[in-house]
DSSP file (Angstrom, degrees, kcal/mol; ACC not computed):
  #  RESIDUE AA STRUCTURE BP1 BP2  ACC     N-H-->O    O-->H-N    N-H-->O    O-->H-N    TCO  KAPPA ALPHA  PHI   PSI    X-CA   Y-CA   Z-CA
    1    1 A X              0   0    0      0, 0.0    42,-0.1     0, 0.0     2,-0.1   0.000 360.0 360.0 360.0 155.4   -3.7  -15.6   32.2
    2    2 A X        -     0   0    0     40,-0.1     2,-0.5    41,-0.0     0, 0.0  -0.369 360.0-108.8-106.0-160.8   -6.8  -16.8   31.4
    3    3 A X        -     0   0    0     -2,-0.1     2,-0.5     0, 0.0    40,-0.0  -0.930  42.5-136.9-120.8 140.9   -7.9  -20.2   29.8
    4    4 A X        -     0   0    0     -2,-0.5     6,-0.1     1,-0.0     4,-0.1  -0.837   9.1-112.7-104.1 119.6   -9.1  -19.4   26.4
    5    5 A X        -     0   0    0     -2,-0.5     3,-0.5     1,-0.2     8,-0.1  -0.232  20.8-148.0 -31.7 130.7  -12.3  -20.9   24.4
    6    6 A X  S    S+     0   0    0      1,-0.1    -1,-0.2     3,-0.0     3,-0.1   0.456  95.9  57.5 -80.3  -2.3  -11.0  -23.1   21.4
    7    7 A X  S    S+     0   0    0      1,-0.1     2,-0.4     2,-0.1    -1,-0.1   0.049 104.8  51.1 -99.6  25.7  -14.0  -22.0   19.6
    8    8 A X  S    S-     0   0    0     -3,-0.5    -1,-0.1    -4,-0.1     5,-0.1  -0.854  85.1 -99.4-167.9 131.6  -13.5  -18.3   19.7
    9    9 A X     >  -     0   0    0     -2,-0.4     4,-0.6     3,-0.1     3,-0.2  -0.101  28.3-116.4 -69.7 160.2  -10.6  -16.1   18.8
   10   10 A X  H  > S+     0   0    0      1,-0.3     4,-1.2     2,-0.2     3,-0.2   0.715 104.5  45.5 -41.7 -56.9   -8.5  -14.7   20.9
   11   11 A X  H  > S+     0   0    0      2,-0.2     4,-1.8     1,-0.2    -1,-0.3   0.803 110.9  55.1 -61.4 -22.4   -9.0  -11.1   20.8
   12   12 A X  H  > S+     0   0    0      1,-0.2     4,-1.9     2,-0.2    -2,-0.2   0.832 108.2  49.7 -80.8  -5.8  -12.7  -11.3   20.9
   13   13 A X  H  X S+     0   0    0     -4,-0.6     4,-0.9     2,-0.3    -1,-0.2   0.801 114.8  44.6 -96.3 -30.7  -12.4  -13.3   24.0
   14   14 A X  H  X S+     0   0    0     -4,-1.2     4,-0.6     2,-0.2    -1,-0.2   0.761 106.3  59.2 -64.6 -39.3  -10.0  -10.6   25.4
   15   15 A X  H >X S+     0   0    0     -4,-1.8     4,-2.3     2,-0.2     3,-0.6   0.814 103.8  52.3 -61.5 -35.1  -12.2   -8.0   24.2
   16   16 A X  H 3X S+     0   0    0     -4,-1.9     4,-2.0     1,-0.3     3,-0.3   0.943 107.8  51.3 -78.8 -41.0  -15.0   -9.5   26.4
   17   17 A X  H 3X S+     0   0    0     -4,-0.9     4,-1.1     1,-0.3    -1,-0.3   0.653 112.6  46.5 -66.2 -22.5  -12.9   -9.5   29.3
   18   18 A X  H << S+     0   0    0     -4,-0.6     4,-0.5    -3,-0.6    -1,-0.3   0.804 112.8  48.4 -73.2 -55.9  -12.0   -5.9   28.7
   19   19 A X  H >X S+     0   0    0     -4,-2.3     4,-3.4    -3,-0.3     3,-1.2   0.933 111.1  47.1 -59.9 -50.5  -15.2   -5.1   28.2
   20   20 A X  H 3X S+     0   0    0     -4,-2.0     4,-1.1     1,-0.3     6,-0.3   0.959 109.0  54.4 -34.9 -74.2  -16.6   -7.0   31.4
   21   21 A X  H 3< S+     0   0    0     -4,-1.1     6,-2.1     1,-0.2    -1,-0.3   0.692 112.3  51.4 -42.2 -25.4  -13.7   -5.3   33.4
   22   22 A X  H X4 S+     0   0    0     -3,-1.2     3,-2.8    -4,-0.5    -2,-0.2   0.867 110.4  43.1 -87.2 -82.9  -15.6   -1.8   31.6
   23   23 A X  H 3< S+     0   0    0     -4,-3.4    -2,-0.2     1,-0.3    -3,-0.1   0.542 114.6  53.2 -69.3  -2.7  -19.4   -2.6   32.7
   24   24 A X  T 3< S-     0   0    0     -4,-1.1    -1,-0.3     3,-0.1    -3,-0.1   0.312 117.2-115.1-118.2  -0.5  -18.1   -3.7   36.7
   25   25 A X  S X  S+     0   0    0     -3,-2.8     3,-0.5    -5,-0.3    -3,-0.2   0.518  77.7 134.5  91.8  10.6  -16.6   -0.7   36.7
   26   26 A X  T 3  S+     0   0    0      1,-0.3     2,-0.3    -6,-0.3    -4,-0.2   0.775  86.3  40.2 -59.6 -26.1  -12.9   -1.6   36.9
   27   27 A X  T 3  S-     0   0    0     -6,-2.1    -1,-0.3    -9,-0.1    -2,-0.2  -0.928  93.3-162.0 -86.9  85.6  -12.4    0.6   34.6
   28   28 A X    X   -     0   0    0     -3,-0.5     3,-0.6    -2,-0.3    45,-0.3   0.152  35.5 -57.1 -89.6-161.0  -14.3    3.2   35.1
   29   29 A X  T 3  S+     0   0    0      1,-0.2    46,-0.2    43,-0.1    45,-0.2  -0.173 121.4   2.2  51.3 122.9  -15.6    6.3   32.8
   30   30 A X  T 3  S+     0   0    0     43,-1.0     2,-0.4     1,-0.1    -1,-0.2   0.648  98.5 132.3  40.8  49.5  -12.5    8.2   31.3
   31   31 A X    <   -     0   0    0     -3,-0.6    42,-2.5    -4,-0.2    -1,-0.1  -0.975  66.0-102.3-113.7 141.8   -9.8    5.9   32.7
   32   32 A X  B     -A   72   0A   0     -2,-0.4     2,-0.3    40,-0.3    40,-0.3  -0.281  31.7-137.4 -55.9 151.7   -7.1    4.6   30.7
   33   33 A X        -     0   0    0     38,-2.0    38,-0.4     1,-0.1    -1,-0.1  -0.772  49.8 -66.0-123.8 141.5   -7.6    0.7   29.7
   34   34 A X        -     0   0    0     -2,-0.3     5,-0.5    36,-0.1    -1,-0.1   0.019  58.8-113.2 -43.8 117.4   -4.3   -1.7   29.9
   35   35 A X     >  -     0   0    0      3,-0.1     4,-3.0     1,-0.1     5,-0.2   0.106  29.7-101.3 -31.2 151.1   -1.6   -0.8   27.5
   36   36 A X  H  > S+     0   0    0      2,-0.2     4,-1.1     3,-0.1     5,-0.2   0.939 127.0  43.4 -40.4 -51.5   -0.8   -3.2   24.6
   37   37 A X  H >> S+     0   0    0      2,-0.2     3,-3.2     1,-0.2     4,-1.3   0.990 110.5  49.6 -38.1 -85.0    2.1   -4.2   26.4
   38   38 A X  H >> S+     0   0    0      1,-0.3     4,-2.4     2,-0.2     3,-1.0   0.762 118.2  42.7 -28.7 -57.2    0.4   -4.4   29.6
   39   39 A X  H 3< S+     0   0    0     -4,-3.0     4,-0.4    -5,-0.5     6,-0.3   0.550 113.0  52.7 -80.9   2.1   -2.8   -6.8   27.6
   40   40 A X  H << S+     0   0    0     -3,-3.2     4,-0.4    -4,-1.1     5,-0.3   0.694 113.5  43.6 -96.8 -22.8   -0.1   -8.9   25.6
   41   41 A X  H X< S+     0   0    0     -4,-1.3     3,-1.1    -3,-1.0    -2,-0.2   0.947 117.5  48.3 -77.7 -46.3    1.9   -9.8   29.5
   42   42 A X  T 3< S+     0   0    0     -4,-2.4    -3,-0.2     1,-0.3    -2,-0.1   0.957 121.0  31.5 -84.8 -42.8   -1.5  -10.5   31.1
   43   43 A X  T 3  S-     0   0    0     -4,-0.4    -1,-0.3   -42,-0.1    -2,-0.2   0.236  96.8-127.9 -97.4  24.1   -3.0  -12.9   28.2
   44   44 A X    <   +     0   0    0     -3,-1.1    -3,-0.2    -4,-0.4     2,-0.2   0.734  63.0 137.1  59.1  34.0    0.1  -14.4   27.2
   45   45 A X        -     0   0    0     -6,-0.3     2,-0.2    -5,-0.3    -1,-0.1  -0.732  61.9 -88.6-129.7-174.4   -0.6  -13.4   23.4
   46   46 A X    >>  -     0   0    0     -2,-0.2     3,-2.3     1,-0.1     4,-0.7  -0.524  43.9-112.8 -84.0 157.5    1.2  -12.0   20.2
   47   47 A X  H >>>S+     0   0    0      1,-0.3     4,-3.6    -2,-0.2     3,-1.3   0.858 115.5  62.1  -8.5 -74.7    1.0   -7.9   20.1
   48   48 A X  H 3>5S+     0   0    0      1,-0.3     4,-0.8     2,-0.2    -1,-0.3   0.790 105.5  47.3 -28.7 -42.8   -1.4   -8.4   16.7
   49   49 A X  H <45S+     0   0    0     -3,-2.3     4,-0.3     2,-0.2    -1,-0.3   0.880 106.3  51.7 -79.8 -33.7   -3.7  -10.0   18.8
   50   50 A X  H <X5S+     0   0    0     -3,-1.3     4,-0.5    -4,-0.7    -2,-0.2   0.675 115.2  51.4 -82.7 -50.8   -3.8   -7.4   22.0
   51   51 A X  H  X5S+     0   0    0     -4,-3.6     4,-1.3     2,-0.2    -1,-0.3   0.619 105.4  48.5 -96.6 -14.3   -4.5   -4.8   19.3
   52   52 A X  H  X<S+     0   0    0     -4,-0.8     4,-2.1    -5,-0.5    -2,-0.2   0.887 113.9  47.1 -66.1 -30.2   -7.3   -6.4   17.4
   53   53 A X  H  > S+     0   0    0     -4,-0.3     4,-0.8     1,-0.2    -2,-0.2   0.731 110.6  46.8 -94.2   5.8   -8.9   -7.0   20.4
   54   54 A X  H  X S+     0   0    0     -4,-0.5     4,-1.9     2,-0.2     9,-0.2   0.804 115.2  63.2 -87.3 -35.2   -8.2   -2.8   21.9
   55   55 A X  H  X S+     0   0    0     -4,-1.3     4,-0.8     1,-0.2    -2,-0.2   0.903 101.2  49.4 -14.9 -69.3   -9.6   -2.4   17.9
   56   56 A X  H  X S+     0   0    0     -4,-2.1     4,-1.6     1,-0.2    -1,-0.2   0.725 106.5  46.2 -49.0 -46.6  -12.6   -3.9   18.8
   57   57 A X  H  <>S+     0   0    0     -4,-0.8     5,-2.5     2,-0.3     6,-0.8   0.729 111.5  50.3 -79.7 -30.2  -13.5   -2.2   21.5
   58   58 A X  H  <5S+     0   0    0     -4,-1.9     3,-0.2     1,-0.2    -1,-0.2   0.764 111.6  54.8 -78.0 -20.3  -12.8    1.4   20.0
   59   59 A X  H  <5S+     0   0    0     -4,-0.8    -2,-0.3     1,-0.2    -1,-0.2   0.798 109.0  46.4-106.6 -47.2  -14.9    0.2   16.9
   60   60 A X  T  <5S-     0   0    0     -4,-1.6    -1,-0.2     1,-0.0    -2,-0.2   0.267 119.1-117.1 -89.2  34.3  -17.6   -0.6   19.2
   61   61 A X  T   5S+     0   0    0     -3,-0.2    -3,-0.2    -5,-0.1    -2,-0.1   0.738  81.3 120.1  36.3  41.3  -17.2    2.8   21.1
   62   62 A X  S   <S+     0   0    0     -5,-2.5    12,-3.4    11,-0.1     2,-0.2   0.855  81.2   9.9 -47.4 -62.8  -16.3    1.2   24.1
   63   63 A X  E    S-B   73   0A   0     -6,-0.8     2,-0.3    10,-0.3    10,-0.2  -0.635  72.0-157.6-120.7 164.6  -12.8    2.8   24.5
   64   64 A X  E     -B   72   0A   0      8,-1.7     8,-3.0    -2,-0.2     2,-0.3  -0.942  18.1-116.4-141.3 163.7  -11.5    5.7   22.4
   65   65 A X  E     -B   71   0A   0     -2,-0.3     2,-0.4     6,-0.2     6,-0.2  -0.653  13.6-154.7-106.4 139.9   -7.8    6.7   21.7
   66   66 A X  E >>  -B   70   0A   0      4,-3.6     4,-2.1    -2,-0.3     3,-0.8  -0.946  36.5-111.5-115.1 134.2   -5.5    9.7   22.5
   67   67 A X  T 34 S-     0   0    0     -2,-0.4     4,-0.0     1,-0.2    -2,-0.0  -0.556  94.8  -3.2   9.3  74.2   -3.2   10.1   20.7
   68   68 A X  T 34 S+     0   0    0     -2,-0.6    -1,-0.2     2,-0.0     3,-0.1   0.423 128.4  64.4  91.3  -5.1    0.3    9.4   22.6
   69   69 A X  T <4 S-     0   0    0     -3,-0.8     2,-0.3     1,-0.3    -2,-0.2   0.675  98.1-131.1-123.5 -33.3   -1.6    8.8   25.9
   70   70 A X  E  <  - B   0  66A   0     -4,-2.1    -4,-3.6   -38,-0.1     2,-0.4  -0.835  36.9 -22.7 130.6 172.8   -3.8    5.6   25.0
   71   71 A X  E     - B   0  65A   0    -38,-0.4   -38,-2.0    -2,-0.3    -6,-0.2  -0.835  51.4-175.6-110.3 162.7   -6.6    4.3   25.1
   72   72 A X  E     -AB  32  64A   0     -8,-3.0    -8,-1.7    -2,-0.4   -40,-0.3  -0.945  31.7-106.9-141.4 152.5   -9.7    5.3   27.6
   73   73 A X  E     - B   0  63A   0    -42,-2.5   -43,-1.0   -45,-0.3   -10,-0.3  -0.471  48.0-115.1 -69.4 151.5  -13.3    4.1   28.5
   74   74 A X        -     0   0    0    -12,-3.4   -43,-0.1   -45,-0.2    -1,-0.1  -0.378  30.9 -93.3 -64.9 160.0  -16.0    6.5   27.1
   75   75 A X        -     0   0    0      6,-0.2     2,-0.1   -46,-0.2    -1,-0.1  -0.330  43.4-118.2 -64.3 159.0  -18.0    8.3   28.8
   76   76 A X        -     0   0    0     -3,-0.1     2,-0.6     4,-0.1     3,-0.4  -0.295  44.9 -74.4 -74.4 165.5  -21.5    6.7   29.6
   77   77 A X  S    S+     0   0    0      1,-0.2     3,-0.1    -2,-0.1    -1,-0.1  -0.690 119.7  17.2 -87.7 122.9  -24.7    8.1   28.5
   78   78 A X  S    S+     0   0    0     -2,-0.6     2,-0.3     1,-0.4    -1,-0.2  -0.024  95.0 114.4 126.0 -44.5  -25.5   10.8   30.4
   79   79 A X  S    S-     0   0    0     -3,-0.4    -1,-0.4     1,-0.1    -4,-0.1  -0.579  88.5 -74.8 -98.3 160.0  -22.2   11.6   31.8
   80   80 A X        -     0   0    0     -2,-0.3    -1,-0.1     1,-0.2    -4,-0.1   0.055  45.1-137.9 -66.1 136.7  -20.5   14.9   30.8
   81   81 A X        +     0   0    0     -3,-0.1    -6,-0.2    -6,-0.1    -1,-0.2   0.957  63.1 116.0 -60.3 -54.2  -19.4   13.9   27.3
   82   82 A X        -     0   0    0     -7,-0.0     3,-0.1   -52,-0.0     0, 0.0   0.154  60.7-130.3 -11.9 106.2  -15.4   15.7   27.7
   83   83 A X        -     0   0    0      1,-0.2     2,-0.1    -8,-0.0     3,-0.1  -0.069  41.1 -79.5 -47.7 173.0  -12.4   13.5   27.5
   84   84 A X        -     0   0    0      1,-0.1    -1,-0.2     3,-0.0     2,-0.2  -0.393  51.2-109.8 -93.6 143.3   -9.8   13.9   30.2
   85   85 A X        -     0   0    0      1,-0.1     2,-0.1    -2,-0.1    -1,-0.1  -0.449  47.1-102.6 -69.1 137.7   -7.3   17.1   29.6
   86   86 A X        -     0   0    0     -2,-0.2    -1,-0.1     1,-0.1     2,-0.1  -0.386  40.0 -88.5 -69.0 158.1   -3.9   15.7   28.7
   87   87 A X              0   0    0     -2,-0.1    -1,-0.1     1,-0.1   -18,-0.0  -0.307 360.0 360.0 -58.9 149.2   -1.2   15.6   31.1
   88   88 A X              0   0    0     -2,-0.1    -1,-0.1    -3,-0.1    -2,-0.0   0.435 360.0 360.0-117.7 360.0    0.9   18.7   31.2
């Protein structure tokens, strides 16, 4: 877990970490991004929170959402726009 600013909510402060994790490439280009579950075990916080901050990030077109599958980084500029083919 990490230690959390007391002047700054909790999902945006997850979202940066997300994002960070995004822009170092931990996440690369059309990879899935940590589940709700997954981001509520790793920051110790409530579900609501996990999802404001996965929100955020889709609202700033960071990540976008499949449907059943998740969420995933976007593509960069430049790189071939397609989202990843579902699983069969």
């Amino acid at each position: 877990m990490i230690e959390f600013e007391p002047d700054a909510p909790r999902w945006r402060q997850i979202a940066d970490v997300l994002r960070a994790r995004i822009e170092d490439g931990t996440y690369p280009p059309r990879t899935r991004v940590p589940s709700l579950v997954q981001i509520t075990a790793e920051f110790g916080v409530a579900s609501a929170t996990a999802q404001k901050a996965l929100r955020a990030l889709r609202e700033q077109g960071v990540t976008y959402t499949e449907q059943g599958l998740g969420s995933f980084v976007s593509p960069r500029s430049g790189d071939d726009e397609t989202p990843p083919a579902r699983p069969s």
